[in-house]
N, C-alpha and C positions, 0 to 999 in steps of 0.2 A: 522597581527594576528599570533599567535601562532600555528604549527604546531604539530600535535598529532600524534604518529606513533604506530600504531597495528603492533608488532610484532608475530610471528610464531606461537612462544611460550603459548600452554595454556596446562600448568600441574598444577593438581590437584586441577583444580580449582580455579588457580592463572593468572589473565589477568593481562599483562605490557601496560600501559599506558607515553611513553616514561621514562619508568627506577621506573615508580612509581607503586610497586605492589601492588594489590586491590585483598584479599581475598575473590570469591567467593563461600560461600558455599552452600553445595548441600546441598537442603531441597526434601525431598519428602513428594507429598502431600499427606492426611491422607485417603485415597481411594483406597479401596484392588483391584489394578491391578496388574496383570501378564508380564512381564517384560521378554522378553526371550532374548534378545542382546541389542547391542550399538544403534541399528536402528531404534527405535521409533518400538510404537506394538498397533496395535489393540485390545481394550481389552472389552470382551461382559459386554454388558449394562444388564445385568438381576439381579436384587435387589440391586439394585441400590434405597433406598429410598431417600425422599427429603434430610434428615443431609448430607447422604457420598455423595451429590451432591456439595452440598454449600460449603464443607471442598477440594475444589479444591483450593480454594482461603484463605487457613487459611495458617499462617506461623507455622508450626509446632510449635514453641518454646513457643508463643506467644497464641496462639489458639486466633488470632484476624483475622476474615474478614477484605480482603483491602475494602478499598472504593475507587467509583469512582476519575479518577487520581491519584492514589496511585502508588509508585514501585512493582514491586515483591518481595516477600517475601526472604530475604536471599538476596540479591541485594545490590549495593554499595549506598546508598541514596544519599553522595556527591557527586557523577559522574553522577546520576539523577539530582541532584538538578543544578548543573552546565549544564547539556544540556537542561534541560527544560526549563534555561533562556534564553539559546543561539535558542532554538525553537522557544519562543513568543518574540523575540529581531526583532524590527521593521528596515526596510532596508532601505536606502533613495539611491538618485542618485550617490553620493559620495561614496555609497558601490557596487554600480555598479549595484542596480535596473534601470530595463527596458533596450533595448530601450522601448520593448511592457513588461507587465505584468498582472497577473490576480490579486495578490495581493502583499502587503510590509514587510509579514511575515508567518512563515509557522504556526505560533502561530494564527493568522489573522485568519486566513480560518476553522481551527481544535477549536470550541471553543464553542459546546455543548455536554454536560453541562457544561465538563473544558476543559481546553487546553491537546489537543490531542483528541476530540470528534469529530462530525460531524461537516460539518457546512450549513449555509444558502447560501451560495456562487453557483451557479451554473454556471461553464464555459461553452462555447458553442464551437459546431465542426461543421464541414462541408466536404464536400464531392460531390464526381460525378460516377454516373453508369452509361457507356456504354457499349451499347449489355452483359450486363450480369458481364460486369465486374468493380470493385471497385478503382477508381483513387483517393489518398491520396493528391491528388497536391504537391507533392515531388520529382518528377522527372524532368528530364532538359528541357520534352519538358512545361509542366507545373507547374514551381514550385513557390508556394505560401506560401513555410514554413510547410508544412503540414496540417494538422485538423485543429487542436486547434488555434483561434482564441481567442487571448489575447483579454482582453477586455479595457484594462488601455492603454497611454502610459506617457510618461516622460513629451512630450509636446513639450515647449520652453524654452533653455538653454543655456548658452554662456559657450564658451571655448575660453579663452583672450577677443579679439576683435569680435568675428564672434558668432552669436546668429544660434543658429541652433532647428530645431521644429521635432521633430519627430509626425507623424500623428497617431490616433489611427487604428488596424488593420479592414479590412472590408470582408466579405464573398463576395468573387468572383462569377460576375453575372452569369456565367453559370454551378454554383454549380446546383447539383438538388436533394441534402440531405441538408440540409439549417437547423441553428439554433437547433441542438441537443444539450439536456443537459446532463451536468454531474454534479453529486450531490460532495459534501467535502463527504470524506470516515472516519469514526472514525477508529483513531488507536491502541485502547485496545487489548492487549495480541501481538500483532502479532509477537514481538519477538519470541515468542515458537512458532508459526506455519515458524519462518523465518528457525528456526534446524531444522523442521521435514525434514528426509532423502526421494527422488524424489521417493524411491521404496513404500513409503507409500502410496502416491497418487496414484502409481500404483493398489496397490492394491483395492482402494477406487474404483476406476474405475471396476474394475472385480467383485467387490462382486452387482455391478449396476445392476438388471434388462437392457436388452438390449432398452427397447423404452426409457427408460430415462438416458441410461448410459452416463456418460459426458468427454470431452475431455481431456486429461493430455499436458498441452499446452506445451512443452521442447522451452525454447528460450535461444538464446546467452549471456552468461555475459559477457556485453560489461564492467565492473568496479568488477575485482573479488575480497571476501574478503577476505584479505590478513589470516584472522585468520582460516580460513575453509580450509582444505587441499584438498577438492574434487573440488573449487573454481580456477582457470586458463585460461589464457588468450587463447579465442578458442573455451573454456567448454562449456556446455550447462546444462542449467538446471530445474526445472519444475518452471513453469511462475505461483505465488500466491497471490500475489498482482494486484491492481487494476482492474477497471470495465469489462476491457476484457481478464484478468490475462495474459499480458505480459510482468510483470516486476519481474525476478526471486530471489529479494532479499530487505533487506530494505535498503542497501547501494547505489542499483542504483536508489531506490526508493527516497530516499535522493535527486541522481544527479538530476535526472528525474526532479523531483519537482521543487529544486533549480533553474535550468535554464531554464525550462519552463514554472512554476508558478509566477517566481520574472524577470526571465532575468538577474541572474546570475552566471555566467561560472565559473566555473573550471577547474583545469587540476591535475591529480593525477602521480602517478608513481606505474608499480607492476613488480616487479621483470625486473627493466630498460629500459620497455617501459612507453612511456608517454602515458597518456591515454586522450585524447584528444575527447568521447566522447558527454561531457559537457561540449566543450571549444568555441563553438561556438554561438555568439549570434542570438537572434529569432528579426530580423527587420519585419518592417510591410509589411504582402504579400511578405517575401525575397527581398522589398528593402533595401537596405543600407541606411547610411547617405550620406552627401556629404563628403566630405576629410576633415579634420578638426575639425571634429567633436567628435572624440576621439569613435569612434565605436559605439555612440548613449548612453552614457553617461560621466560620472563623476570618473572612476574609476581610479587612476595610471594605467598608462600602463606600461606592462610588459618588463623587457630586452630583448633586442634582443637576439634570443635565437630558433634552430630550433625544438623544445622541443615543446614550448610554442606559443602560437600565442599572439599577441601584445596585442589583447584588451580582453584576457581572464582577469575576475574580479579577480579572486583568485586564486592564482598557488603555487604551492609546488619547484616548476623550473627544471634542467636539473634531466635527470634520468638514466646519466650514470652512470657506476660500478653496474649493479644491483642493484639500489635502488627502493626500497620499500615505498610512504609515499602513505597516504592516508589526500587529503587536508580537514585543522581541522574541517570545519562547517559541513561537510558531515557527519564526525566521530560523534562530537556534536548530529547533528539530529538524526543520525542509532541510537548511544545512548541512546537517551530519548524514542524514539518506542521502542526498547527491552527491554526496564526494565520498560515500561510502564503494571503495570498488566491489564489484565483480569478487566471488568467490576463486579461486583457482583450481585448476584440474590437477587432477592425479591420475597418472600413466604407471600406475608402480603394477597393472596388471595388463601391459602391450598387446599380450596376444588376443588374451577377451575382447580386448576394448574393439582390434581390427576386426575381429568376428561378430562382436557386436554392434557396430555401428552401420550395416547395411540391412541387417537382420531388422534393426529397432526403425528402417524406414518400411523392408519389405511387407512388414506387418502392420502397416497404417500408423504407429503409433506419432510418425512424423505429419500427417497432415493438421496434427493439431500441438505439436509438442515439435514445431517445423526446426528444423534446421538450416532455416533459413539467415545468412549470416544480415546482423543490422549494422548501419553506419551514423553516427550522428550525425546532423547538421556541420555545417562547416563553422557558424560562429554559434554553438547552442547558446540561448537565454542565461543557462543557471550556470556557466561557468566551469561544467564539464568536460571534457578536453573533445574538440571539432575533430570531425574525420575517422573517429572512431571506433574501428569495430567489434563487435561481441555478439554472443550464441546465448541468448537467455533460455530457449528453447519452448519457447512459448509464442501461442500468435498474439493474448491477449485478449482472446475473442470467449465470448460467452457462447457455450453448446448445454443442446438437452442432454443432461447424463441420465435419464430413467430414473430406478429408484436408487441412485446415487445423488442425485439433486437432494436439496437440503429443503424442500420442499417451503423455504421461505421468500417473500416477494414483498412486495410494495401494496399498499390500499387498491383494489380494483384488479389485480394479476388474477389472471389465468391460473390454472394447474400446469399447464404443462410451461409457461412464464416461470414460474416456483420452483423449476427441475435446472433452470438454466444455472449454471455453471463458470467462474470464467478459466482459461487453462494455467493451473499451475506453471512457474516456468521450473525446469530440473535443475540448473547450476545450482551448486553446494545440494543437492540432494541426500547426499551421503553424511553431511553434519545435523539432517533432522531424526531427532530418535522417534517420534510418530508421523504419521501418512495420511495426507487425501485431509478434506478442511475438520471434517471433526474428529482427527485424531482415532480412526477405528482401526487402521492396516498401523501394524508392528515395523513393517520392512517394506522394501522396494516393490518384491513378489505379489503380496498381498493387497496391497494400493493396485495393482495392475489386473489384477483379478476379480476385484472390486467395481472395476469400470462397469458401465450400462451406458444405454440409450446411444450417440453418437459414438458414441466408446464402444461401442460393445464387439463392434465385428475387429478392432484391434486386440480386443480380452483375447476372443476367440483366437486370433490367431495365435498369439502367445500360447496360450494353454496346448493346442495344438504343435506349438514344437520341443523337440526334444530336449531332455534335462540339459543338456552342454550347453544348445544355443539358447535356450532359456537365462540359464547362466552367464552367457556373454552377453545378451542385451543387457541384464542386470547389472553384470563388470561394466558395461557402456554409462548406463547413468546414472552409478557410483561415480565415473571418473568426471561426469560435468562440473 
């Protein structure tokens, strides 16, 4: 495969794509906010009527609403349209799917309404509490690969003469967190929440009431982006993706995926260290294969090389003299999420929507699902259009949900660690046919009734009003 390299370089709006420069222009969206630096701004929601809502998602030039799976406005459409293929591009054993996997593309999973939505797919995790404390099955005295219990494997396969079977993965008998799900996450917008700067969240967190205020998770970037200058090996950053928001960016979010959804590795380079996070393959329960077996698939193995490990699927190779690459399908994937826009709203029920949208704060459900409008950066990193605003409806912050927590954590967590949560955001809500991370709520209602722990005095309130306003919060984020 071809190798893509993100260089340093982004002035004025000009991203290199190995030597090939792609004008990005800064559109700002048609919604009078205030703008005070390069840092992303909190800007008050007060008349704000429906139009200057919807004109988040207009391309200035064009005054056209994207639709769902659309780019962002001002965006490169050929550098979409090329990773959106390489996203729903199906994997086989010969590209170094499995040994275990959940699925054979990331296209596969992400596929309502379009590719890059939600999906039907629910993986399952596991785990063990003793006296209080949370075992990942990770470590040396018990390690099973961790959680995530792939659900696929490759099977039976020859390599020359010798047929070798990989078994599908099984939850260890003396888990006793057993069969948690996790739901496919839609990707819409999240490039612009991937620039918001970590002081934002901060402050998301402080303007929180203290019973529901929620946690600013900072984790390690294990794969930094080479285009982000606050990005380095070491850094820490605030954690905004995924279910328990521990994944700080959509590059590792990429790796992450890559070889824990597919079971295929890679290995990158940043500034001359090799990065060898994603290099290693997910066997069933931390077995191996037997010798021979080429690492539990199909894929060339790698040069010998102390860079690289042999059976990483995809490698960029040594990464002396300070070199920099970022291996290409990762680039690809990061890709097609940033410049995947924002879902669009739907007004087609005006009147609810006005009834519902003060109701869905008076009821708490905003201190955590904020409607607080975000601004990008004026020149963001990944080439998402500067200056621009949007309602994800999400702080991003992790809260105890009670017995809605998914009751799974890290080696060493707490129980009540285990409960943490991070906030869904509601835009396109209305395109997921399941609710809430393991797919248990049918509908919008039921997700809401479901809440616990920091949630729960906003349940309450809900259940406590009447079927109509009920109704209108619900017409409210439908129309997200």
């Amino acid at each position: 495969m071809l190798c893509f390299r993100w260089d340093h370089l982004m002035l004025l709006g000009v991203v290199v794509f190995c030597g090939l420069a792609i004008l990005v222009p800064v559109v700002m969206a048609q919604l009078a906010v205030p703008v005070h630096d390069n840092n992303g701004a909190i800007a008050p929601d007060e008349n704000r009527d429906l139009m200057s809502m919807a004109m988040n998602h207009v391309d200035t030039r064009s005054h056209r609403q994207t639709r769902i799976g659309e780019a962002l406005p001002g965006t490169d459409l050929r550098a979409f349209k090329e990773a959106k293929n390489a996203f729903a591009e199906i994997e086989n054993i010969h590209d170094g799917l499995g040994p275990t996997f959940n699925e054979r593309g990331c296209g596969s999973c992400h596929t309502t309404p379009v590719v890059g939505g939600s999906g039907e797919q629910i993986e399952r995790r596991f785990g063990r509490v003793e006296d209080g404390v949370f075992l990942a099955f990770d470590t040396d005295e018990d390690n099973q690969g961790g959680t995530l219990r792939q659900l696929f494997a490759v099977g039976t396969y020859h390599t020359g003469s010798m047929a070798c079977t990989i078994p599908v993965e099984t939850t260890p008998s003396h888990a006793n967190v057993r069969n948690v799900g996790r739901r496919t996450q839609p990707l819409f917008g999240l490039g612009l929440v991937d620039v918001m700067p970590d002081a934002f969240f901060d402050r998301l967190a402080d303007a929180q009431p203290a019973s529901v205020r929620g946690i600013v998770n900072r984790v390690p970037v294990v794969l930094p982006d080479p285009r982000d200058p606050s990005q380095r090996m070491g850094s820490m950053r605030v954690g905004r993706f995924g279910w328990k928001g521990l994944i700080p960016s959509l590059l590792v979010f990429s790796g992450d995926a890559y070889d824990n959804e597919m079971g295929i590795t890679t290995q990158s380079c940043f500034d001359g260290v090799s990065i060898l996070e994603f290099a290693e393959e997910n066997f069933p329960n931390n077995v191996p294969p037997p010798e021979g077996c080429n690492g539990g698939d199909l894929a060339p193995s790698q040069p010998e090389d102390p860079d690289v490990p042999v059976f990483t699927d995809d490698a960029v190779g040594p990464c002396n003299g300070g070199r920099t690459e970022i291996q290409d399908d990762l680039v690809l994937f990061t890709t097609f999420m940033e410049l995947l826009a924002p879902s669009p709203r739907d007004f087609s029920d005006p009147k609810s929507i006005r009834r519902g949208e003060p109701l869905f704060t008076q009821i708490g459900c905003a201190h955590c699902h904020v409607t607080t409008t975000f601004v990008t950066p004026r020149r963001p990193f990944n080439g998402v259009p500067g200056h621009f605003a949007f309602h994800p409806y999400s702080d991003f912050l992790v809260h105890d949900m009670g017995s809605l927590g998914d009751r799974i954590g890290e080696t060493g967590d707490s129980i009540p660690q285990t409960r943490l949560m991070r906030t869904q955001p509601l835009w396109g809500a209305r395109f997921n046919k399941r609710f809430l991370h393991d797919g248990r709520a049918g509908n919008i209602q039921e997700a809401i009734q479901a809440h616990d722990g920091q949630g729960a005095a906003a349940r309450d309130a809900f259940n406590a009003l009447d079927r109509a306003d009920q109704h209108a919060v619900i017409q409210f984020v439908r129309s997200l």
